[in-house]
KEDO-347677 format. One record per residue (C-alpha): chain; residue number from 0; x, y, z; residue in one letter. Coordinates in steps of 0.02 Angstrom, whole numbers, m for minus. Example, Ala and Ser with C-alpha at 12.3 -4.5 7.8 and 13.67 -1.06 7.14 Angstrom:
REM residues 2
<atom><cadena>A</cadena><num>0</num><c1>615</c1><c2>m225</c2><c3>390</c3><residuo>A</residuo></atom>
<atom><cadena>A</cadena><num>1</num><c1>684</c1><c2>m53</c2><c3>357</c3><residuo>S</residuo></atom>
//
This chain:
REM residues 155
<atom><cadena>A</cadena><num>0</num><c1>m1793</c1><c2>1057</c2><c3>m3339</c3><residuo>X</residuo></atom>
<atom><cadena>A</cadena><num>1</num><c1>m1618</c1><c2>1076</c2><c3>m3299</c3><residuo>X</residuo></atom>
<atom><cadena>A</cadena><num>2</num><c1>m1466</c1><c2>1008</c2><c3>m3370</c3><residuo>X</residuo></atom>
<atom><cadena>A</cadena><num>3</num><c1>m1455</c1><c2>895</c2><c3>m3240</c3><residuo>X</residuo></atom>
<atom><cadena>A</cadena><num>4</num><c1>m1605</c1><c2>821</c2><c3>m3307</c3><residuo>X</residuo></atom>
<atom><cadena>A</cadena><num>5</num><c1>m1567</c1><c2>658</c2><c3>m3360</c3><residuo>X</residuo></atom>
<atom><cadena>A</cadena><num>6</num><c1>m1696</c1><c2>664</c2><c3>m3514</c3><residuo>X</residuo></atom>
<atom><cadena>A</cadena><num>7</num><c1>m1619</c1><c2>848</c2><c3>m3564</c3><residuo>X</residuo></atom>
<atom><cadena>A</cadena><num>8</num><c1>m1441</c1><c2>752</c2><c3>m3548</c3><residuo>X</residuo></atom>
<atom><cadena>A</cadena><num>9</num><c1>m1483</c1><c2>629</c2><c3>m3676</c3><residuo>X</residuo></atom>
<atom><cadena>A</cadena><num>10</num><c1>m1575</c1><c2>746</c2><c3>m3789</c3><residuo>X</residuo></atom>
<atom><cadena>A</cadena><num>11</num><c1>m1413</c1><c2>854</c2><c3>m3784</c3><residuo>X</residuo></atom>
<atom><cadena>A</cadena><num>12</num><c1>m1295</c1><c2>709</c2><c3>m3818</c3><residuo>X</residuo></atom>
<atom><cadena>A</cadena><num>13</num><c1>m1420</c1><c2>653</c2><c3>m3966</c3><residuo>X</residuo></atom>
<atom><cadena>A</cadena><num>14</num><c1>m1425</c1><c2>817</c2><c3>m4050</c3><residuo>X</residuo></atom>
<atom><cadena>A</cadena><num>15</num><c1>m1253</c1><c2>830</c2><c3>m4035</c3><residuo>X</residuo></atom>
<atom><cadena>A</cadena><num>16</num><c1>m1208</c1><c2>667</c2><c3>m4126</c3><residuo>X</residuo></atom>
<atom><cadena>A</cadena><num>17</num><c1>m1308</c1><c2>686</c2><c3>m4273</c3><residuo>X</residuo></atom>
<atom><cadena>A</cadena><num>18</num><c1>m1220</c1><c2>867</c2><c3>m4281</c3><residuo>X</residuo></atom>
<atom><cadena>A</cadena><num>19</num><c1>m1059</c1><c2>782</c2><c3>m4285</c3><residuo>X</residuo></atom>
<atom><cadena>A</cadena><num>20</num><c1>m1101</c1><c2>628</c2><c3>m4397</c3><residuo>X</residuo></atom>
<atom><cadena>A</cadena><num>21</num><c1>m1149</c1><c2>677</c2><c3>m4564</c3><residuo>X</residuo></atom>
<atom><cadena>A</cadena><num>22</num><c1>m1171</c1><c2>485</c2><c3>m4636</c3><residuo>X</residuo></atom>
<atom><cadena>A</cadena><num>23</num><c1>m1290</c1><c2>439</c2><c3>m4498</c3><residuo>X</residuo></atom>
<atom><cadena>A</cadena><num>24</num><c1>m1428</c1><c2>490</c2><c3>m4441</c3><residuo>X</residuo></atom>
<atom><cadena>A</cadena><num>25</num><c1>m1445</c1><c2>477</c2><c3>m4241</c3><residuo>X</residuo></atom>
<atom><cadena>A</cadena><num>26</num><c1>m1617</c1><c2>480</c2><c3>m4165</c3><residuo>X</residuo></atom>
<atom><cadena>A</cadena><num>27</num><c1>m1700</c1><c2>420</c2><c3>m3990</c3><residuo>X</residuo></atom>
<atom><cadena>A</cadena><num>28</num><c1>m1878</c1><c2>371</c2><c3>m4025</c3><residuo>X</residuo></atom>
<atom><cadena>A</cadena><num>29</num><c1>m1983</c1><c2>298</c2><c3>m3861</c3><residuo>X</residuo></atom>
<atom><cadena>A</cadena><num>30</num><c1>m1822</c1><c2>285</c2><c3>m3775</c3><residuo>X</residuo></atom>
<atom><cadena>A</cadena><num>31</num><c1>m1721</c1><c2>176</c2><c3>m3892</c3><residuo>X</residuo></atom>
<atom><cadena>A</cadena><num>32</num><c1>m1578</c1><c2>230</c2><c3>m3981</c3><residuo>X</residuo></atom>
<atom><cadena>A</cadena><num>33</num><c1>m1632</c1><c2>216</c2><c3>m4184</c3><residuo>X</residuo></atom>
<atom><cadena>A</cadena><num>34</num><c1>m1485</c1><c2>227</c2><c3>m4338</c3><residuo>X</residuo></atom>
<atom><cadena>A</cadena><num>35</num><c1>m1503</c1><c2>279</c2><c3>m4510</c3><residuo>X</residuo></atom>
<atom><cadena>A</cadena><num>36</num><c1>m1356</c1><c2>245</c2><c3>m4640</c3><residuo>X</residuo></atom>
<atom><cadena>A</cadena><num>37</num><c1>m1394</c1><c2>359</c2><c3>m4775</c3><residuo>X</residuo></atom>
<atom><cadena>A</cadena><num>38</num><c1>m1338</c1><c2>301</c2><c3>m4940</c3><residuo>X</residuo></atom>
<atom><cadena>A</cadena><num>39</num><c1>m1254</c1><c2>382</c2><c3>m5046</c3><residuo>X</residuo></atom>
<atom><cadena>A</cadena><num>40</num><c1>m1244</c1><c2>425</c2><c3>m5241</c3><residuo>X</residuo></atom>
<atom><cadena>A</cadena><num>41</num><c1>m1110</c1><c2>488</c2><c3>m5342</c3><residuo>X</residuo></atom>
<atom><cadena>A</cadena><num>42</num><c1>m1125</c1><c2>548</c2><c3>m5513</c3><residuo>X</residuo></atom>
<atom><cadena>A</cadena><num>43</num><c1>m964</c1><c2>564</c2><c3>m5606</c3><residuo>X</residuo></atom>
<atom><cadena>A</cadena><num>44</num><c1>m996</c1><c2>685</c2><c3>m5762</c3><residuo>X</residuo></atom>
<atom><cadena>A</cadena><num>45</num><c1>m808</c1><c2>665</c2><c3>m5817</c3><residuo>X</residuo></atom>
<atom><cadena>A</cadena><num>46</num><c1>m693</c1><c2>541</c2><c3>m5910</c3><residuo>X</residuo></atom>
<atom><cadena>A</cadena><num>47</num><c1>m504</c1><c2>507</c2><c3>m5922</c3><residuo>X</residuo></atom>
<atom><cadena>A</cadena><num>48</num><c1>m484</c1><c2>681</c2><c3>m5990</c3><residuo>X</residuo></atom>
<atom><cadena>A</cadena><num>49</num><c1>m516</c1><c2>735</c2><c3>m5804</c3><residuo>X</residuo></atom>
<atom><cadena>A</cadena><num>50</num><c1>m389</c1><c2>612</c2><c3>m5712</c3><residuo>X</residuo></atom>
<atom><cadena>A</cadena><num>51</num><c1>m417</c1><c2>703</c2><c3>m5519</c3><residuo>X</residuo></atom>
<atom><cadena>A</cadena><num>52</num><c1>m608</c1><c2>711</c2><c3>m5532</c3><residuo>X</residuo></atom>
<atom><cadena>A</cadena><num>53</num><c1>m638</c1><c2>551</c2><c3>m5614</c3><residuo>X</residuo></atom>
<atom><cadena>A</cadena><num>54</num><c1>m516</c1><c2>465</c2><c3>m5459</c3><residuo>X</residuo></atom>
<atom><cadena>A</cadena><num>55</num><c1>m593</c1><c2>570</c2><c3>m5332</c3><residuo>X</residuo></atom>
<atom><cadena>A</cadena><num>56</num><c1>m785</c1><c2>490</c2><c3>m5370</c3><residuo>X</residuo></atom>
<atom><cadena>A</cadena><num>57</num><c1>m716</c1><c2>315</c2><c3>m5405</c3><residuo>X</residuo></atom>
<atom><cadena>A</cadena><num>58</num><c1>m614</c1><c2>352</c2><c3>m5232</c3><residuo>X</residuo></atom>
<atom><cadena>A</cadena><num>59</num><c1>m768</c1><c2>418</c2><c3>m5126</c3><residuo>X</residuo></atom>
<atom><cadena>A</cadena><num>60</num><c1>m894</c1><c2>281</c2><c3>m5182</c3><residuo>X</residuo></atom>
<atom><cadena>A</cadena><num>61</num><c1>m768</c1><c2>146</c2><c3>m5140</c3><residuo>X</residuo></atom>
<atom><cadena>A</cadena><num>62</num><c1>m719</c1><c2>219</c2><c3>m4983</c3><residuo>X</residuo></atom>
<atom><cadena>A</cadena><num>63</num><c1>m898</c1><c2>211</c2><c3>m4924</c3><residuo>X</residuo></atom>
<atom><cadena>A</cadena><num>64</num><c1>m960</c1><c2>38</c2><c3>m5003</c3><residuo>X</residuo></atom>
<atom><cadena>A</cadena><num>65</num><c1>m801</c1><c2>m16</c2><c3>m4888</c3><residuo>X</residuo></atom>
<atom><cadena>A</cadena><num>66</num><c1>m886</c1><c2>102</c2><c3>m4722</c3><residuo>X</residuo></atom>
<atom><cadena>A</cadena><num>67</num><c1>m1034</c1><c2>m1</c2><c3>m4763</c3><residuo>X</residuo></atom>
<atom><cadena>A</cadena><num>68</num><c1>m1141</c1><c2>137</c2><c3>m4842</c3><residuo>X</residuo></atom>
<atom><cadena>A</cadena><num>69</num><c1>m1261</c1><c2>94</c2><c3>m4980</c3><residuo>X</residuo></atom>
<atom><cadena>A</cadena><num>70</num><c1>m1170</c1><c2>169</c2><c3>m5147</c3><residuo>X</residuo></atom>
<atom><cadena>A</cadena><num>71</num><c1>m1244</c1><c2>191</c2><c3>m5315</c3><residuo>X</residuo></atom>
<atom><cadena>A</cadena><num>72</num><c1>m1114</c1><c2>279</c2><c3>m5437</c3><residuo>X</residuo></atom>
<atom><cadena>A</cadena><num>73</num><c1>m1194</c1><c2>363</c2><c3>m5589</c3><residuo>X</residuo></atom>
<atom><cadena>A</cadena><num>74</num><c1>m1076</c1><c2>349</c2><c3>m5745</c3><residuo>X</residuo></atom>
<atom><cadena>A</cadena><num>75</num><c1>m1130</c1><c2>495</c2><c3>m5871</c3><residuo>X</residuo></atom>
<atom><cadena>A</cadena><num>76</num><c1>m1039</c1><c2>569</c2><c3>m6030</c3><residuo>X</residuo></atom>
<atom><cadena>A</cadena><num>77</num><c1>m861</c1><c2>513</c2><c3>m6052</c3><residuo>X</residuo></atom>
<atom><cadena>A</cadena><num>78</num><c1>m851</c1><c2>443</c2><c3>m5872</c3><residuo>X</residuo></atom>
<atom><cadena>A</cadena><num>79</num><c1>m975</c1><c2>290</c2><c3>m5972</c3><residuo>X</residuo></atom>
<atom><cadena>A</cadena><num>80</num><c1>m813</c1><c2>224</c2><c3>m6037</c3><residuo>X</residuo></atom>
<atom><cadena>A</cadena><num>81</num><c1>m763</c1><c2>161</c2><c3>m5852</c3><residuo>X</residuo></atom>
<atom><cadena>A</cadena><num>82</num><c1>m886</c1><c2>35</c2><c3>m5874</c3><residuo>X</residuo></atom>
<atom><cadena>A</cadena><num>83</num><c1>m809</c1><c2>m41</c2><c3>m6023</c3><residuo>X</residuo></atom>
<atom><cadena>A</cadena><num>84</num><c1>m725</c1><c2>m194</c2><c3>m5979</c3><residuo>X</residuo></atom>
<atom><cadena>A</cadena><num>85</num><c1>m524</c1><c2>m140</c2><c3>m5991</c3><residuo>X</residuo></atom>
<atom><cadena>A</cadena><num>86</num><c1>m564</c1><c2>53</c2><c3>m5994</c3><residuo>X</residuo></atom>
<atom><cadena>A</cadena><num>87</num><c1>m536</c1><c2>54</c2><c3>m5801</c3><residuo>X</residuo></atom>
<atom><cadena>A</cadena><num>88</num><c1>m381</c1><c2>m40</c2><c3>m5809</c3><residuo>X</residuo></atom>
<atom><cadena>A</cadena><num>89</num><c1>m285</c1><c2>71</c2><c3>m5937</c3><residuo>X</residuo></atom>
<atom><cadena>A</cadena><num>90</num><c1>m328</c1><c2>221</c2><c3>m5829</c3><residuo>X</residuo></atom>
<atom><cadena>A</cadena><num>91</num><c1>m175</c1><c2>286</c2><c3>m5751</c3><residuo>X</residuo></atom>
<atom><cadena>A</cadena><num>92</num><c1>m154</c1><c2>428</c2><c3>m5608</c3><residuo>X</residuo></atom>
<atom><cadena>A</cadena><num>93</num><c1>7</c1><c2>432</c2><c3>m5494</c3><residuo>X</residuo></atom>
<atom><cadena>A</cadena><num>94</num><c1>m33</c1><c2>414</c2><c3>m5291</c3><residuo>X</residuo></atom>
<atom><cadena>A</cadena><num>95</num><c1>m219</c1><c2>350</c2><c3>m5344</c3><residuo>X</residuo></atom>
<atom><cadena>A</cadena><num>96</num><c1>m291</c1><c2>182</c2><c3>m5334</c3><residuo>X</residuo></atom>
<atom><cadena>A</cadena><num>97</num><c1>m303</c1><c2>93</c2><c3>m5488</c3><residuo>X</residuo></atom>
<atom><cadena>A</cadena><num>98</num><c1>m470</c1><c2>113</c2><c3>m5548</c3><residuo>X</residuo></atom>
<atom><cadena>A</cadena><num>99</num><c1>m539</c1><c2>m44</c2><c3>m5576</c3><residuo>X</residuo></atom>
<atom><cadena>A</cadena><num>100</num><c1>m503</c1><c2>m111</c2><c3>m5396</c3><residuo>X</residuo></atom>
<atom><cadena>A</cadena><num>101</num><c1>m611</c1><c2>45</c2><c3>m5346</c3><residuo>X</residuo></atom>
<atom><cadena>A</cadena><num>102</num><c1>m752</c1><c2>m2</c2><c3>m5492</c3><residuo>X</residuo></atom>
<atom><cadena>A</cadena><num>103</num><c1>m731</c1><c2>m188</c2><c3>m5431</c3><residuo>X</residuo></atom>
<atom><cadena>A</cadena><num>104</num><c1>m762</c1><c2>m124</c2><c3>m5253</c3><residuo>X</residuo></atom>
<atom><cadena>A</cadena><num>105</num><c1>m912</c1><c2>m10</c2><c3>m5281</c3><residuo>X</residuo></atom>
<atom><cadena>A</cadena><num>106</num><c1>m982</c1><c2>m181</c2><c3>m5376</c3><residuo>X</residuo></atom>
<atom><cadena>A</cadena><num>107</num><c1>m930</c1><c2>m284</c2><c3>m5244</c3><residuo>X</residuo></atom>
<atom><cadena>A</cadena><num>108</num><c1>m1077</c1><c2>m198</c2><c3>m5145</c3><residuo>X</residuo></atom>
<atom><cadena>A</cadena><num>109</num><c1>m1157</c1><c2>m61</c2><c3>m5231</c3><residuo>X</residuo></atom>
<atom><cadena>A</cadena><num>110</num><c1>m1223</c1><c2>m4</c2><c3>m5405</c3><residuo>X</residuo></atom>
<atom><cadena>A</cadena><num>111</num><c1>m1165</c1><c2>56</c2><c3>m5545</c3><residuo>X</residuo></atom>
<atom><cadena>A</cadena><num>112</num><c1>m1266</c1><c2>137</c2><c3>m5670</c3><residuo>X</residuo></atom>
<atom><cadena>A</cadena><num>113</num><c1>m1218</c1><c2>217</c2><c3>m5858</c3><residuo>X</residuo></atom>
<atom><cadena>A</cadena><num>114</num><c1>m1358</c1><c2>329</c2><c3>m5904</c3><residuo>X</residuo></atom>
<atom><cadena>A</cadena><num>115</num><c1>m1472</c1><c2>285</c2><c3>m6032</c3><residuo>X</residuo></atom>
<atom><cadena>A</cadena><num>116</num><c1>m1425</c1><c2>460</c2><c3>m6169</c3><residuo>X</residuo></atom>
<atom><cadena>A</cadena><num>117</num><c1>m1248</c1><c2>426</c2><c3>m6143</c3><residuo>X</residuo></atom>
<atom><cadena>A</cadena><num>118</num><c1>m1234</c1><c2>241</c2><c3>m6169</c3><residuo>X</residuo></atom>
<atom><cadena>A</cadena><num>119</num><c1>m1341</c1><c2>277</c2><c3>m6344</c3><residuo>X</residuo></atom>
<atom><cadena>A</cadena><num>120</num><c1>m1253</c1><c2>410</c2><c3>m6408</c3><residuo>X</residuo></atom>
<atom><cadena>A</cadena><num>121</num><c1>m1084</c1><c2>313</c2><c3>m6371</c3><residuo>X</residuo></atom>
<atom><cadena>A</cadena><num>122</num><c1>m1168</c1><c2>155</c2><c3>m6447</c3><residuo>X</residuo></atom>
<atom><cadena>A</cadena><num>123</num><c1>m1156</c1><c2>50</c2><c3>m6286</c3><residuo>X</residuo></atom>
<atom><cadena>A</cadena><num>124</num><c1>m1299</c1><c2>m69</c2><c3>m6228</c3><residuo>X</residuo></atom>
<atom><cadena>A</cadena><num>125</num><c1>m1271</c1><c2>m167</c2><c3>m6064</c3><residuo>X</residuo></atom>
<atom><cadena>A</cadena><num>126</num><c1>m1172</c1><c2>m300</c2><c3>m6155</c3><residuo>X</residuo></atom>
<atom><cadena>A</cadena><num>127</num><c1>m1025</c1><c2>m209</c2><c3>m6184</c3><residuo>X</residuo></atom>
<atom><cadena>A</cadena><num>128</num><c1>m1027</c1><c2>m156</c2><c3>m6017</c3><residuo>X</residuo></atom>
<atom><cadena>A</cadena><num>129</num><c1>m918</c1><c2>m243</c2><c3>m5856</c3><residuo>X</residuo></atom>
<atom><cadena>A</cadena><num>130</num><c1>m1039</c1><c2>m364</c2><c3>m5788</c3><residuo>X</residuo></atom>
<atom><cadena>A</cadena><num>131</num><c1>m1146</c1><c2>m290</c2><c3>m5669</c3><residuo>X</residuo></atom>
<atom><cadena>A</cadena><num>132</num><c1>m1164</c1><c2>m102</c2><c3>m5732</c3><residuo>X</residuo></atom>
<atom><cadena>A</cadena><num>133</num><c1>m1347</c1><c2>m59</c2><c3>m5775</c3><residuo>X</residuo></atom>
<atom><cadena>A</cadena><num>134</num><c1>m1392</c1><c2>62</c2><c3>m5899</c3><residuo>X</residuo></atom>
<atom><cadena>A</cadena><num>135</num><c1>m1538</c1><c2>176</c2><c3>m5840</c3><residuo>X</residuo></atom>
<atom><cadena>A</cadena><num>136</num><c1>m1605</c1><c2>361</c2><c3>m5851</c3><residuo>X</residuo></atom>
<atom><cadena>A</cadena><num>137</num><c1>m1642</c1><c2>504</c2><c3>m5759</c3><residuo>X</residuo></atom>
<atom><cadena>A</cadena><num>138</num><c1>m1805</c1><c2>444</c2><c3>m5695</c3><residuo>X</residuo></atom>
<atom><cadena>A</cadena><num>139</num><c1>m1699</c1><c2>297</c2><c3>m5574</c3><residuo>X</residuo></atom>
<atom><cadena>A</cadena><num>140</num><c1>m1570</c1><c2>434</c2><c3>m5551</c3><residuo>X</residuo></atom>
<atom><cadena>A</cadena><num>141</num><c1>m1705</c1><c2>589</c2><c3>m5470</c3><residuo>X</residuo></atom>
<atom><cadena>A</cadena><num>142</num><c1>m1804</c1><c2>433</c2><c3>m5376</c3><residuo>X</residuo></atom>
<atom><cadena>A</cadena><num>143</num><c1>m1617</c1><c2>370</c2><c3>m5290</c3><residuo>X</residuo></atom>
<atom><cadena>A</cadena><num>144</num><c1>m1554</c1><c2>550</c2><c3>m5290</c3><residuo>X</residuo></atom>
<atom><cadena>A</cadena><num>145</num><c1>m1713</c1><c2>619</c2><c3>m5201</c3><residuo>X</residuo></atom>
<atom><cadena>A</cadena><num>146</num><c1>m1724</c1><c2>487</c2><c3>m5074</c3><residuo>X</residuo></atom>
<atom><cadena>A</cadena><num>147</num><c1>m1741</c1><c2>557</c2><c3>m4884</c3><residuo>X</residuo></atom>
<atom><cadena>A</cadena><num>148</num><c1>m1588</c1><c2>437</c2><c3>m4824</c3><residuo>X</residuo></atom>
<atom><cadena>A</cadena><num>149</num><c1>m1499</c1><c2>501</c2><c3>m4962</c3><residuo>X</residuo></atom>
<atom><cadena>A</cadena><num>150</num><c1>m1343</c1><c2>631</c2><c3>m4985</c3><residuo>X</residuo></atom>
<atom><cadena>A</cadena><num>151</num><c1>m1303</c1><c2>651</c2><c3>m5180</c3><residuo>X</residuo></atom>
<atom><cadena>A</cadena><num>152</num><c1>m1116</c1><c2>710</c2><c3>m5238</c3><residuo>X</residuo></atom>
<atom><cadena>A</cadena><num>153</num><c1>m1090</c1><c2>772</c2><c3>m5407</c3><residuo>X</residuo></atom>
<atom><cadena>A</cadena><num>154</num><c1>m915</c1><c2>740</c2><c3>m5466</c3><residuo>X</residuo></atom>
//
């Protein structure tokens, strides 16, 4: 085959693509062009006391709930409190969105979870939490984290 080859011309431009597109995954099975959006999850292992990283994951899984990716942000230690209803809305960092228009977003499409250890040893069941936040453990977090359309940031 050459590179004139029409069917080494496609493969080229395929392989290419998914190189350059890291939340899709491009493929050409039998001839027809095939996409996979991979979701993604985002665990956020840090509270208020961590302004930049705490807005950074709030930032990212908004940012792709609105790209259409399927989100599920992980809420664990003192990054729980988010998901108290009126925690997100005292949380203050200058140039960042306010948080709970970027917890309202990830809702808006997504999930939000507050793992299971740090909602106990905080006292928090899901009804003190902003409707819509589940409270689960690591088991759901390795299944969603593990996926094989999945890409998993730690924040």
């Amino acid at each position: 085959m050459t590179a004139a080859d029409p069917a080494t011309a496609s493969a080229t431009r395929t392989r290419t693509t998914v190189n350059r597109v890291c939340s899709t995954i491009v493929t050409v099975v039998r001839g027809r062009r095939v996409t996979v959006v991979r979701d993604l999850v985002v665990k956020l292992t840090a509270g208020a006391e961590e302004p930049e990283r705490a807005s950074q994951a709030f930032t990212v899984a908004a940012t792709a709930v609105a790209a259409g990716v399927g989100v599920s942000l992980w809420l664990t230690g003192e990054a729980s409190w988010f998901a108290v209803p009126g925690r997100a809305e005292t949380f203050e960092l200058a140039g960042a969105a306010p948080m709970a228009d970027l917890l309202a977003a990830v809702l808006s499409a997504g999930t939000v979870t507050v793992c299971t250890q740090c909602a106990a040893r905080r006292g928090l069941t899901e009804a003190d939490l902003v409707p819509g936040v589940r409270i689960a453990g690591a088991a759901a977090f390795v299944a969603e984290a593990t996926a094989d359309t999945t890409q998993a940031l730690v924040y």
